[in-house]
C-alpha positions in Angstrom: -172.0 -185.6 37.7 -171.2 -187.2 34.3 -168.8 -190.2 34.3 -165.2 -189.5 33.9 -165.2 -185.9 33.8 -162.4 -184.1 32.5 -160.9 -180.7 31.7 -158.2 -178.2 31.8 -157.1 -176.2 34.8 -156.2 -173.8 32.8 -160.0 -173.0 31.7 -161.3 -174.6 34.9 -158.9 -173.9 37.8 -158.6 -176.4 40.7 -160.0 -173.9 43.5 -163.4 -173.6 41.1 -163.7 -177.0 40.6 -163.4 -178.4 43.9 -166.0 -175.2 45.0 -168.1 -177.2 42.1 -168.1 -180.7 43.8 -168.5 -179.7 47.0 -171.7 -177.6 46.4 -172.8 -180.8 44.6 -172.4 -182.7 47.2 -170.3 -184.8 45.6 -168.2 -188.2 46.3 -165.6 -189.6 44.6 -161.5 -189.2 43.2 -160.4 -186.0 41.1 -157.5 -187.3 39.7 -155.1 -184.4 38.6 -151.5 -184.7 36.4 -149.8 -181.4 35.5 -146.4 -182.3 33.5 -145.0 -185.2 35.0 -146.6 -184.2 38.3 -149.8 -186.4 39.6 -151.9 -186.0 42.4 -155.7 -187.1 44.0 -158.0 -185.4 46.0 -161.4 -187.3 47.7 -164.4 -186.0 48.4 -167.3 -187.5 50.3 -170.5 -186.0 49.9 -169.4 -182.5 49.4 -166.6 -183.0 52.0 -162.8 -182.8 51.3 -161.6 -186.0 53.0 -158.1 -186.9 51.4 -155.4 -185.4 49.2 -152.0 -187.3 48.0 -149.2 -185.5 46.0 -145.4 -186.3 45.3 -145.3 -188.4 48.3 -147.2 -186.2 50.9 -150.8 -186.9 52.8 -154.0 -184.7 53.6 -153.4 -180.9 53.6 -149.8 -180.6 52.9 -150.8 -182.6 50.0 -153.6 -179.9 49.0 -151.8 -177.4 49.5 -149.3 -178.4 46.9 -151.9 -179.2 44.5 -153.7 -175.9 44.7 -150.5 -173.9 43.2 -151.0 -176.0 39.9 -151.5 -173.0 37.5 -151.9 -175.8 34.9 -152.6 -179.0 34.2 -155.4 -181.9 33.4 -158.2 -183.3 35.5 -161.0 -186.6 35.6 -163.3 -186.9 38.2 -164.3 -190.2 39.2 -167.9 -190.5 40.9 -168.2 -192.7 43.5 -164.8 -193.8 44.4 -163.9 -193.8 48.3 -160.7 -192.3 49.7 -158.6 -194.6 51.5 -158.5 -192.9 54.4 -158.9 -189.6 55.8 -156.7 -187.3 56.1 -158.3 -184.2 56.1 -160.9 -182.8 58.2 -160.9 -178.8 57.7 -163.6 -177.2 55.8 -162.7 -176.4 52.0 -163.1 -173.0 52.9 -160.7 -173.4 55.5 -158.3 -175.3 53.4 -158.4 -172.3 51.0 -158.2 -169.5 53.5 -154.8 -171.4 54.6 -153.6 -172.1 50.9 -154.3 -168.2 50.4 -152.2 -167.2 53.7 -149.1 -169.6 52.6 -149.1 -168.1 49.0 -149.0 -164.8 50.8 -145.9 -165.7 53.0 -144.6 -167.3 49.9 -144.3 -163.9 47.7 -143.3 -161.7 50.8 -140.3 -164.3 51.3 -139.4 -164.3 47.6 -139.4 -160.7 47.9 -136.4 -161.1 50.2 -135.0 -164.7 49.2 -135.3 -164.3 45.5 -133.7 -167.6 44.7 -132.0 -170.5 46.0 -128.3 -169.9 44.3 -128.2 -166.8 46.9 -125.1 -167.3 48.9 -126.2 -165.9 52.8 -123.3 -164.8 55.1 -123.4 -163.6 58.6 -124.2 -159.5 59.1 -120.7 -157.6 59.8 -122.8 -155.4 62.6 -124.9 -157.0 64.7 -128.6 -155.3 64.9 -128.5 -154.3 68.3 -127.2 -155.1 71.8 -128.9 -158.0 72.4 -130.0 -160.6 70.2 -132.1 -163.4 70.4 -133.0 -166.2 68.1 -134.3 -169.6 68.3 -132.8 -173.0 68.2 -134.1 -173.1 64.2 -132.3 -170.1 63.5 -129.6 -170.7 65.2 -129.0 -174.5 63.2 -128.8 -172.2 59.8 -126.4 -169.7 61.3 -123.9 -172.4 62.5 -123.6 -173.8 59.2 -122.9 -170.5 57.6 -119.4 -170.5 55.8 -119.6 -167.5 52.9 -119.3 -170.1 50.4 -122.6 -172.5 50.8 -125.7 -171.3 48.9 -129.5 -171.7 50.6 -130.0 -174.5 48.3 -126.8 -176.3 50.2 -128.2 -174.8 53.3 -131.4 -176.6 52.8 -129.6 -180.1 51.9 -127.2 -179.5 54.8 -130.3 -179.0 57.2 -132.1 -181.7 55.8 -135.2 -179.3 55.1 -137.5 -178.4 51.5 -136.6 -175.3 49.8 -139.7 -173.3 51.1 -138.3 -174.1 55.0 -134.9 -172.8 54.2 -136.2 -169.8 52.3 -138.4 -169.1 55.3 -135.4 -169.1 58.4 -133.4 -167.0 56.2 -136.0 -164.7 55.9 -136.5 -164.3 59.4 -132.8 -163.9 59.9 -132.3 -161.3 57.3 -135.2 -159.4 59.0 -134.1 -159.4 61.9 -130.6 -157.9 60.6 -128.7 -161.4 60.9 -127.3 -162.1 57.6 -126.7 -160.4 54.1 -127.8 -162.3 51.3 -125.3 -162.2 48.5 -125.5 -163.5 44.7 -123.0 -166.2 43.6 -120.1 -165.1 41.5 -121.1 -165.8 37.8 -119.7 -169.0 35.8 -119.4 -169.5 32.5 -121.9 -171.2 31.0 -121.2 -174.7 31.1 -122.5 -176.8 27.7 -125.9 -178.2 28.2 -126.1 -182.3 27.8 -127.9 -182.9 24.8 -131.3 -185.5 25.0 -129.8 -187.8 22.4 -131.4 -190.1 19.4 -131.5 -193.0 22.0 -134.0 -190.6 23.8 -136.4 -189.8 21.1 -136.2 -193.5 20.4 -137.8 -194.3 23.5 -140.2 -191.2 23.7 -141.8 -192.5 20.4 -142.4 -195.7 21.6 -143.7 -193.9 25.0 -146.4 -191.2 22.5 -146.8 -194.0 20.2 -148.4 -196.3 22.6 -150.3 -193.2 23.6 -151.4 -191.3 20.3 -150.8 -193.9 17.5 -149.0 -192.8 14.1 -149.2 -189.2 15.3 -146.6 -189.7 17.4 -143.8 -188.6 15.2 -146.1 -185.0 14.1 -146.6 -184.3 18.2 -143.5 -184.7 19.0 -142.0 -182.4 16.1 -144.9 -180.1 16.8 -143.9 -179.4 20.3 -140.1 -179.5 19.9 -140.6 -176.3 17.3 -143.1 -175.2 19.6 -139.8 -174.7 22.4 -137.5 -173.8 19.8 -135.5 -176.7 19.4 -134.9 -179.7 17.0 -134.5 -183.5 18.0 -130.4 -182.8 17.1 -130.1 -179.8 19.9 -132.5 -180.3 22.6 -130.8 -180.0 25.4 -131.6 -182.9 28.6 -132.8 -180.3 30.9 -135.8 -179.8 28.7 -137.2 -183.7 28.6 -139.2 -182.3 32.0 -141.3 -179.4 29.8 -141.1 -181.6 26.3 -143.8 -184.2 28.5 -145.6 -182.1 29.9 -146.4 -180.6 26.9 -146.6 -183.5 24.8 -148.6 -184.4 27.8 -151.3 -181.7 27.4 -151.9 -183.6 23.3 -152.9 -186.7 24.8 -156.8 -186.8 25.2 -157.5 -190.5 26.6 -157.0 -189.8 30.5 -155.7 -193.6 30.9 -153.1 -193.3 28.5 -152.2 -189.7 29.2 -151.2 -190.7 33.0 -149.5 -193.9 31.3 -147.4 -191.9 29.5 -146.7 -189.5 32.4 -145.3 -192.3 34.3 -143.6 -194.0 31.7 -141.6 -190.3 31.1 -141.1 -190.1 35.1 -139.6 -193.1 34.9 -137.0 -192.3 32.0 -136.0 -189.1 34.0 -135.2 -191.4 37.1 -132.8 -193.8 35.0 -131.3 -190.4 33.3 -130.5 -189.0 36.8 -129.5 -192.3 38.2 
């Protein structure tokens, strides 16, 4: 395998490549960045030994990593994992990827969102009902006001977990699931020049005196200018500036650089 390989998921996608290594017999660290997002996975001869994404270890990691529709990877040869923290078979770890992404759609199907505002059913579905003590935690906390994304913070549980009891419960004929009264628009927060000041020294130390025509490029690229882009963007504007950096090094430098600016903004 050629030193520092590289690509795009987008022509090479994740599943294919790691079907690649492994009949290759492979070792070493595919390091993978999509946006702001980063992520490793380990092989060892062939094997699939250890995965690490936005702070989670082994197959939860993997199974994160495998939704990346997009994104940029380098394959390191030779480089151990750290540990191990996966033992399943690839093909196992990809039957199970393939079984959660087909959970995943039939729950959107009936959660479509997290602004949906569940409230408790009027009738009850029959003359007995029985639920367990997970179910139960999300009906207790049901007040007609609190929406599955205040649900989840409430319960102290990811998105996909909420999604998934109330799922269950509107199944079973437990709760409605209503949409939240529509606001007015509120005005978007705008980047600001003090932004763009600090991005071009962030693609500069990247790309060099092209930083200025990237930036441009990809701000008419989302239909904005430097004077109206809103803050809510800065997350796509890196990832795609992101996707115009070739030098892997500097391309996860910048990544982290940008991840860091978003954590002082939200601060």
């Amino acid at each position: 395998m050629p030193e520092g390989l590289t690509g795009s998921l987008a022509q090479l996608p994740l599943v294919d490549l790691l079907k690649m290594l492994a009949a290759g017999g492979q070792t070493g660290r595919l390091e993978l960045s999509s946006g702001l997002d980063l992520g490793d996975i380990y092989l060892h001869r062939g094997q699939l030994v250890h995965a690490e994404a936005a702070g989670e270890w082994g197959e939860p990691a993997f199974a994160r990593l495998v939704t990346w529709p997009n994104g940029q990877f380098r394959f390191i040869p030779g480089e151990e994992a750290p540990e191990r923290t996966i033992t399943r078979t690839l093909e196992q770890l990809l039957a199970e990827a393939a079984r959660v992404a087909s959970e995943r759609e039939a729950i959107r199907r009936v959660v479509p969102s997290m602004d949906v505002v569940p409230r408790l059913a009027r009738k009850a579905p029959g003359p007995t009902v029985t639920i367990d003590a997970a179910d139960w935690e999300v009906i207790a906390l049901l007040d007609g006001a609190r929406t599955a994304a205040g649900l989840a913070a409430a319960l102290g549980v990811d998105d996909f977990e909420a999604m998934r009891r109330l799922y269950r419960l509107k199944l079973a004929g437990l709760v409605d699931l209503e949409k939240p009264q529509q606001l007015a628009p509120a005005a978007r927060a705008l980047a600001g020049p003090q932004f763009f000041q600090a991005l071009h020294t962030a693609v500069a130390a990247a790309v060099g005196p092209l930083a200025e025509i990237i930036i441009d490029d990809c701000l008419d690229a989302m239909g904005h200018t430097r004077q109206d882009f809103p803050r809510d963007g800065i997350a796509r504007l890196a990832e795609a500036i992101s996707a115009e950096i070739t030098d892997p090094e500097k391309r996860v430098k910048f990544q982290q650089t940008m991840l860091a600016m978003l954590r002082g903004q939200a601060a």
